[in-house]
C-alpha positions in Angstrom: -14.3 -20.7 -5.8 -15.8 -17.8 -4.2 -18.8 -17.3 -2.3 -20.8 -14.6 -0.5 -21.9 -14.4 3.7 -24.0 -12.6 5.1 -24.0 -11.0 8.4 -25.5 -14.1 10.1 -23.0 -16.4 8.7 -20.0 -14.2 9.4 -20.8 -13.9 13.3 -21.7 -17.8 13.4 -17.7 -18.7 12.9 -16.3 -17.8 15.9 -12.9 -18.7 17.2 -10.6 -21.8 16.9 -10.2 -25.1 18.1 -14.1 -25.8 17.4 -16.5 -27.4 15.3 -18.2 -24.5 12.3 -20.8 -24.2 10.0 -20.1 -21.3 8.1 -23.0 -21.9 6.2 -25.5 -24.8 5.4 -23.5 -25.9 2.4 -20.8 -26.6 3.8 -19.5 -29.9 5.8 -18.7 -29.8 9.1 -14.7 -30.5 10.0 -12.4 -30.4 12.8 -11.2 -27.0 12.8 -7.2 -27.0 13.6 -6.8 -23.1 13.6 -8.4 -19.8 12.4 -6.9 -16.4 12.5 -7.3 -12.5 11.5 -5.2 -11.1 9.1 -4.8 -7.2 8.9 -4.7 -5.1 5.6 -4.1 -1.8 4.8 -6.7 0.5 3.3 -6.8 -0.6 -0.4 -3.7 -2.7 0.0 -3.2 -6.6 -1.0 0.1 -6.6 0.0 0.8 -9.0 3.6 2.2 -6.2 5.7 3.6 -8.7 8.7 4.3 -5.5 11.2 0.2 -4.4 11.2 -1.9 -5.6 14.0 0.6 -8.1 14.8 0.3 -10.1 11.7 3.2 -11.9 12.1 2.8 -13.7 14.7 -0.6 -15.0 13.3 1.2 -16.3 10.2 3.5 -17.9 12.4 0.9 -19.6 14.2 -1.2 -21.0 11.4 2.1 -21.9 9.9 3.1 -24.0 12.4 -0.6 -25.6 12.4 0.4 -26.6 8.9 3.3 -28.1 9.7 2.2 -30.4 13.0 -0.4 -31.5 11.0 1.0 -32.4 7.9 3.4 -34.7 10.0 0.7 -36.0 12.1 -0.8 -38.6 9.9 -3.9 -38.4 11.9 -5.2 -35.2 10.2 -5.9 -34.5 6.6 -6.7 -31.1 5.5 -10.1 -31.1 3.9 -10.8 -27.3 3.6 -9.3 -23.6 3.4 -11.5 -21.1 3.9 -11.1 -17.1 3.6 -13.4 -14.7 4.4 -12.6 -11.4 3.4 -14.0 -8.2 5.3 -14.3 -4.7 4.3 -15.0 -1.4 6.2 -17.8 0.3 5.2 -15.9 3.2 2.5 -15.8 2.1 -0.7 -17.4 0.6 -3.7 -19.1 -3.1 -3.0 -17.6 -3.8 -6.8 -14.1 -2.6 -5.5 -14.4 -3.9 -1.6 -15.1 -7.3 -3.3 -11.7 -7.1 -6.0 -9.9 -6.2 -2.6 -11.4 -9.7 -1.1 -10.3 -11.7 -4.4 -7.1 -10.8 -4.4 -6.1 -10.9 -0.8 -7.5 -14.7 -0.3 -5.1 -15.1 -3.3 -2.5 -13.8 -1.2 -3.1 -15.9 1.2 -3.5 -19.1 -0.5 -0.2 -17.9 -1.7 1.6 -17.5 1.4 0.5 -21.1 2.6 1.4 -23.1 -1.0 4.7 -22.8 1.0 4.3 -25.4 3.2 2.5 -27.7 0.9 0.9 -28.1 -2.1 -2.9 -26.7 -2.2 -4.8 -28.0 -4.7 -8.0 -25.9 -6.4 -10.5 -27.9 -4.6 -9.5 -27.2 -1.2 -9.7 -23.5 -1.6 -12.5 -21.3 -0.9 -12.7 -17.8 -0.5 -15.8 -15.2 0.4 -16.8 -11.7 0.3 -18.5 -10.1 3.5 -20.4 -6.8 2.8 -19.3 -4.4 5.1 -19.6 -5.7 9.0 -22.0 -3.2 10.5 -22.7 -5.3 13.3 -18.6 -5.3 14.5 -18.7 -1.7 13.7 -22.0 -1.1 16.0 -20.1 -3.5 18.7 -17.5 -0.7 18.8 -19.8 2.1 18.9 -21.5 0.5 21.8 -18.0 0.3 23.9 -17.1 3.7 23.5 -18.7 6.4 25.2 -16.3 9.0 23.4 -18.0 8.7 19.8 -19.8 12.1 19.4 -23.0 11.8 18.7 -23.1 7.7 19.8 -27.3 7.4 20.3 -27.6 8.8 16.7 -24.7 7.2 15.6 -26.4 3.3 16.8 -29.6 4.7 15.3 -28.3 5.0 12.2 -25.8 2.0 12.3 -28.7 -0.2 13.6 -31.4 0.9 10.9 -28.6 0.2 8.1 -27.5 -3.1 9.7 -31.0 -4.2 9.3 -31.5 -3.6 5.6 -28.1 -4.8 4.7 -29.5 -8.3 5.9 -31.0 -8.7 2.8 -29.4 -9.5 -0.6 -30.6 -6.9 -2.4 -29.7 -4.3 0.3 -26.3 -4.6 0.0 -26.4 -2.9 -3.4 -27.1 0.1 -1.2 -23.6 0.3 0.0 -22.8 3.4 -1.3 -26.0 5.1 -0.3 -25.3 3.5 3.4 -22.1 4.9 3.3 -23.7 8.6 2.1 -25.6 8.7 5.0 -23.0 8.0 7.6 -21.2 10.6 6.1 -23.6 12.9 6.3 -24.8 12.7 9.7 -24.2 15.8 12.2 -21.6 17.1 9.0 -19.3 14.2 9.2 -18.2 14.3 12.5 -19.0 10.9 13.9 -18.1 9.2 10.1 -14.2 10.7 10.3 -14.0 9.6 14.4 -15.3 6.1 13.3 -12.7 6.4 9.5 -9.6 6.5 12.4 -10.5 4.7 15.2 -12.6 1.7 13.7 -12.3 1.1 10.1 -8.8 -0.1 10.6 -10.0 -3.0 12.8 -12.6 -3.7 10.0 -10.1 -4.5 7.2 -9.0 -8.0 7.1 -9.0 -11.8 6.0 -10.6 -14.3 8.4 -8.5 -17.4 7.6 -10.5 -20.9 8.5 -8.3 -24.5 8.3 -10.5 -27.6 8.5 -9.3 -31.3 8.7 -10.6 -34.3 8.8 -9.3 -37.0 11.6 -8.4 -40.4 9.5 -9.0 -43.9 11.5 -6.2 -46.1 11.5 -7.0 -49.8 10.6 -6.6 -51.6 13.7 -4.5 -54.5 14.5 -5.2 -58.0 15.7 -3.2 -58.6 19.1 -2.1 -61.6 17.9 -2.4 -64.6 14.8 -4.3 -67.5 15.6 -2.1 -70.7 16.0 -4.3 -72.7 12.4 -3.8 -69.8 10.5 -1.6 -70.2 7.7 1.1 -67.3 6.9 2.3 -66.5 4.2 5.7 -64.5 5.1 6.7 -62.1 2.8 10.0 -59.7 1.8 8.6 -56.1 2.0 10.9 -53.7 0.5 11.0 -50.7 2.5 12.7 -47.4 1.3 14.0 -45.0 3.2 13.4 -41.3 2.4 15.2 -38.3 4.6 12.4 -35.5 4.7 14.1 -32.3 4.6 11.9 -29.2 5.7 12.8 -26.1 4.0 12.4 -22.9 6.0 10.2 -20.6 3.6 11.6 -17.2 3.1 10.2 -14.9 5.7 7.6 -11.8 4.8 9.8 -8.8 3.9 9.1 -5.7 5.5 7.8 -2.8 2.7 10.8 -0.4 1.8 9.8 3.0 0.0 12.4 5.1 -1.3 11.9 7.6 -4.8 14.4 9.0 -7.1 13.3 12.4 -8.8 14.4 15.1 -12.0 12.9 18.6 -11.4 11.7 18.8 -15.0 12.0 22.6 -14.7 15.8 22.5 -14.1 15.5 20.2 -16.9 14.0 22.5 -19.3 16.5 25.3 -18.3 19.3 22.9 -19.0 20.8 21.9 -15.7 20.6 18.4 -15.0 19.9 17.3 -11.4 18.9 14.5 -9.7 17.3 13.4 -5.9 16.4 10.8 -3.7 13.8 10.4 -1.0 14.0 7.8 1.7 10.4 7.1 3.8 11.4 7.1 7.5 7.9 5.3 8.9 5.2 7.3 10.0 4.5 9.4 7.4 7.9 11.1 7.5 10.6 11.1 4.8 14.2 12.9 3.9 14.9 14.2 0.2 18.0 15.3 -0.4 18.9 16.8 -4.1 21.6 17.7 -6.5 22.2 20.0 -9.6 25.3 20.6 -12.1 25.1 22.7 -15.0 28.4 24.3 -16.5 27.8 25.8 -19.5 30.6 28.3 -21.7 31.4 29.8 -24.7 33.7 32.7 -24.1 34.2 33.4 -27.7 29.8 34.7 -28.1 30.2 35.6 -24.1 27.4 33.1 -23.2 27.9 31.2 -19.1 25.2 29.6 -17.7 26.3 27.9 -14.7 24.7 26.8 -11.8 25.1 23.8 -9.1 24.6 23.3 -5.3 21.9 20.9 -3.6 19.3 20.7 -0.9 17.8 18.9 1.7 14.2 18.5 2.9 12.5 17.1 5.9 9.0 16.1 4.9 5.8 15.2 6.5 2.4 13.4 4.5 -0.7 14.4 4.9 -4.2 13.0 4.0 -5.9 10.2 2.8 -3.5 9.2 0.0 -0.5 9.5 2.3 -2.3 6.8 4.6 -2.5 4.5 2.0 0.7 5.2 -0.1 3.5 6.4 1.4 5.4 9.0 -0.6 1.9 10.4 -2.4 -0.5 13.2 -1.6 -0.3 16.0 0.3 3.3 16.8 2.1 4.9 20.2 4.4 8.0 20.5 5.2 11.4 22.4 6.0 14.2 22.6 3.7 18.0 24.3 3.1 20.2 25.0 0.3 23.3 25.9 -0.9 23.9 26.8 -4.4 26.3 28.7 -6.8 25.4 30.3 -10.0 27.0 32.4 -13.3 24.3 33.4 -15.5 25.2 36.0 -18.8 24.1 35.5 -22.4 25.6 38.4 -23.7 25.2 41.1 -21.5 25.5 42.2 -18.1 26.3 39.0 -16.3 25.1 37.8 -12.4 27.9 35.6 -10.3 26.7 34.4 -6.9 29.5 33.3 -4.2 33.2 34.4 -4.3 35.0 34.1 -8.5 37.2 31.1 -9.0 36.6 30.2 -5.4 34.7 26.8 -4.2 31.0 25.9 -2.9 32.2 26.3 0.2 33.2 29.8 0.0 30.9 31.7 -2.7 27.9 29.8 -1.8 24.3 31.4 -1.6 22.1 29.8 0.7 18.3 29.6 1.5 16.0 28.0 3.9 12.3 27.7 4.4 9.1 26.1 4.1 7.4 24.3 1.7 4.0 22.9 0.8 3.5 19.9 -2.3 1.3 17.4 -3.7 2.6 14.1 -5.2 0.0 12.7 -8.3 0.2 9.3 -9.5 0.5 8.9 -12.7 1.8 5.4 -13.7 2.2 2.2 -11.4 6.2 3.5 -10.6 5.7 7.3 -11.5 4.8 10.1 -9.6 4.8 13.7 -10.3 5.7 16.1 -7.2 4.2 19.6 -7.5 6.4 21.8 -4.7 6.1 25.1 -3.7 9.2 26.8 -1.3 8.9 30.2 0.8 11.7 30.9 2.5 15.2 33.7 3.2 17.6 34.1 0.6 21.0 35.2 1.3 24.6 35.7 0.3 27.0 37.6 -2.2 26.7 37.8 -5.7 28.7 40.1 -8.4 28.0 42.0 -11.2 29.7 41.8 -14.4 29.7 43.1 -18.5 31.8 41.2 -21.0 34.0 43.8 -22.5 36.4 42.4 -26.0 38.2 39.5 -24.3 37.4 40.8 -20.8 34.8 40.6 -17.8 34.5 44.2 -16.0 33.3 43.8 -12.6 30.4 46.0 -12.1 28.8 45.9 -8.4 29.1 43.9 -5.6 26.2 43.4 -3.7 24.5 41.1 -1.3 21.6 38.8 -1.3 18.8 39.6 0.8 15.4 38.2 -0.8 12.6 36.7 1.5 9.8 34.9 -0.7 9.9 31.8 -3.3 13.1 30.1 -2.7 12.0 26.7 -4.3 9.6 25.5 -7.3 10.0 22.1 -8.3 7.4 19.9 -11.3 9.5 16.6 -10.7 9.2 13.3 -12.2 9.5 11.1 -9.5 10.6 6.9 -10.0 9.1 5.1 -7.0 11.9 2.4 -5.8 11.7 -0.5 -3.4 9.7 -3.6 -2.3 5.6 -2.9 -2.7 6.3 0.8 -3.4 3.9 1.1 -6.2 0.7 3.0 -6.9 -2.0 0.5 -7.1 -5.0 3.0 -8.1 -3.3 2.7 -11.3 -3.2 -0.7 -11.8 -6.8 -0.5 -10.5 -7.8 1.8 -13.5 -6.0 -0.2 -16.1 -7.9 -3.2 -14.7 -11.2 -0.9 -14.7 -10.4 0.0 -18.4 -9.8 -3.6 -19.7 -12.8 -4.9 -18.4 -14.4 -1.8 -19.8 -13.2 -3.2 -22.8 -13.9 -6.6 -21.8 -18.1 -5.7 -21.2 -18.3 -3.6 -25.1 -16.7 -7.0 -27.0 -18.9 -9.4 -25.2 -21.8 -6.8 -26.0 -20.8 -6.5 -29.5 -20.4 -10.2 -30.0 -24.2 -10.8 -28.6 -25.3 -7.9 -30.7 -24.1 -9.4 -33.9 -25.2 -13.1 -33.0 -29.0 -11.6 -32.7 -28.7 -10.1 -36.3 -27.4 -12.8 -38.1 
């Protein structure tokens, strides 16, 4: 069951321990608890280490618990009311609201059962009167008068239903205003505080019959054998929230396609830092058509996300970054042949080597699968031979040494997203868009062929 608030109803449920009316179609209960529960741009998923979250699932937890063994209380009413910052579609803003009340309901079928009818959840356009609140207290904003101007003037047409359809064009002007520089203060500073669940608990008290002090001496009583059975209640801790864990494995396809296998691995380090470290082996002969193509050695990047994307999905969008190499190489396919590092000796001794910079951009493409686009500028250096193939023989040629400053590293890779909630939901959001795309022509079709007939 879900249900729509308006701005007045919103900022009419305050804090806990208190009697509510969220609106006038709803009872009025003892309220037990009520807490805030953060989310991440876009993001369903309970992350227990924003805004403290934890500890507010602790508490309401705990709530649960005293009252379900205080036979006093019976719990007559969950309530969630989702919130949304002001980016965004309303159609999406309101999916995000659906889905994290589902969460939550989730979370607290742990402690006991939750049937249907005690479960409520609602949708709260975007709250421009916290966000003006917030304005007000901060005399940093630039451009704060025209900023509460235009907050106030949107604030007041957003009190009506068919205002909130506006969102968007709300949203344009914001963006618009003195070219955007108030909007991306407010995107960092506010918005964050502006995307959560307000989770309401009501119960009811129940009256316990009261008992005569005592039997009057004419009464006749009937005495009784009342079976009584004893039951051990055993609590059973739920399993606690698991902090998010992002880590990728990857396949430069271009390696690939020059047939030298490789593989890599990229751990997130928090805060929009990560390490990639990768591998390649190819060893490739034919001595009898003169044909080596050889080539192994590895590297290791330090990496740093930037933009939007990166905020919401670690391990996607834009990324710089530092990187080194070592590497050894035999390339000839018939001809004059080119042997980096020291023959017959190991990596360790007739290595090449590089380091530099690089720049990339990591696209989404399927709920687990990325593709990483990486560009490497760096120093090349080291020793490497030149050799013909003569009869049976190799004639060495030159030897020369290494000294190349420019493109050090390309990479296209296919990249395998691994670990808890480490998965692209804008997919999953398109397949959902498509499928009810779908969803809207069949139920148009099926009206248009029951007004023919």
């Amino acid at each position: 069951m879900s249900s729509h608030l308006s701005a007045q109803n919103l900022h009419s449920v305050k804090d806990s321990h208190h009697i509510y009316n969220v609106n006038k179609s709803h009872t009025i209960y003892d309220v037990k608890d009520s807490v805030k529960i953060f989310f991440r741009q876009g993001k369903i998923d309970l992350d227990p280490i924003l805004n403290d979250n934890q500890s507010a699932l602790n508490r309401i937890a705990e709530t649960m618990r005293n009252c379900y063994a205080d036979s006093i209380y019976q719990l007559r009413k969950i309530l969630v009311v989702g919130v949304a910052s002001p980016e965004g579609t309303l159609k999406f803003n309101k999916w995000l609201s659906r889905k994290r009340a589902d969460v939550l309901f989730s979370y607290l079928s742990q402690y006991s059962t939750l049937p249907d009818s005690l479960k409520t959840s609602s949708f709260f356009c975007p709250d421009w009167k916290g966000l003006i609140q917030m304005v007000k207290n901060d005399s940093q904003l630039p451009f704060r008068e025209e900023t509460l101007s235009l907050l106030n003037r949107i604030a007041g047409e957003a009190e009506t239903e068919k205002e909130i359809l506006k969102q968007e064009k709300h949203l344009e002007l914001i963006k618009n205003l003195r070219g955007g520089i108030p909007y991306h203060y407010m995107y960092k500073k506010y918005f964050p505080a502006l995307r959560f669940s307000q989770l309401f608990l009501w119960y009811d008290k129940v009256q316990k019959p009261q008992i005569p002090d005592s039997i009057p001496k004419w009464e006749n009583v009937k005495q009784s054998v009342d079976t009584v059975s004893n039951t051990d209640s055993i609590y059973i801790e739920p399993s606690p929230i698991r902090k998010p864990f992002y880590m990728a494995m990857r396949t430069n396809m271009l390696y690939d396609a020059l047939l030298i296998p490789n593989i890599g691995v990229e751990m997130y380090l928090g805060k929009r830092w990560s390490v990639a470290a990768n591998w390649m082996y190819g060893w490739w002969k034919t001595d009898r058509r003169h044909w080596y193509w050889r080539a192994y050695g590895g590297d290791i990047a330090i990496r740093k996300w930037l933009g939007k994307a990166a905020e919401e999905k670690p391990l996607t969008g834009h990324h710089i970054g530092f990187y080194t190499q070592i590497f050894t190489y035999d390339f000839e396919t018939g001809g004059r042949g080119y042997m980096g590092g020291k023959p017959g000796g190991a990596i360790w001794n007739k290595m090449n080597y590089a380091m530099g910079a690089e720049y990339g951009y990591s696209l989404p493409i399927a709920r687990k699968l990325n593709i990483d686009f990486t560009l490497g500028v760096g120093y090349w250096g080291g020793i490497y031979h030149e050799y013909k193939p003569r009869n049976q023989y190799y004639v060495w040629q030159a030897t020369k040494e290494r000294r190349w400053v420019g493109p050090t590293k390309l990479e296209v890779s296919l990249v395998w997203l691994l670990g808890r909630e480490n998965a692209n939901s804008n997919c999953k959001r398109k397949k959902e868009k498509v499928k009810e795309k779908e969803m809207r022509k069949k139920e148009k079709d099926r009206k248009k062929g029951g007004t023919d007939e």
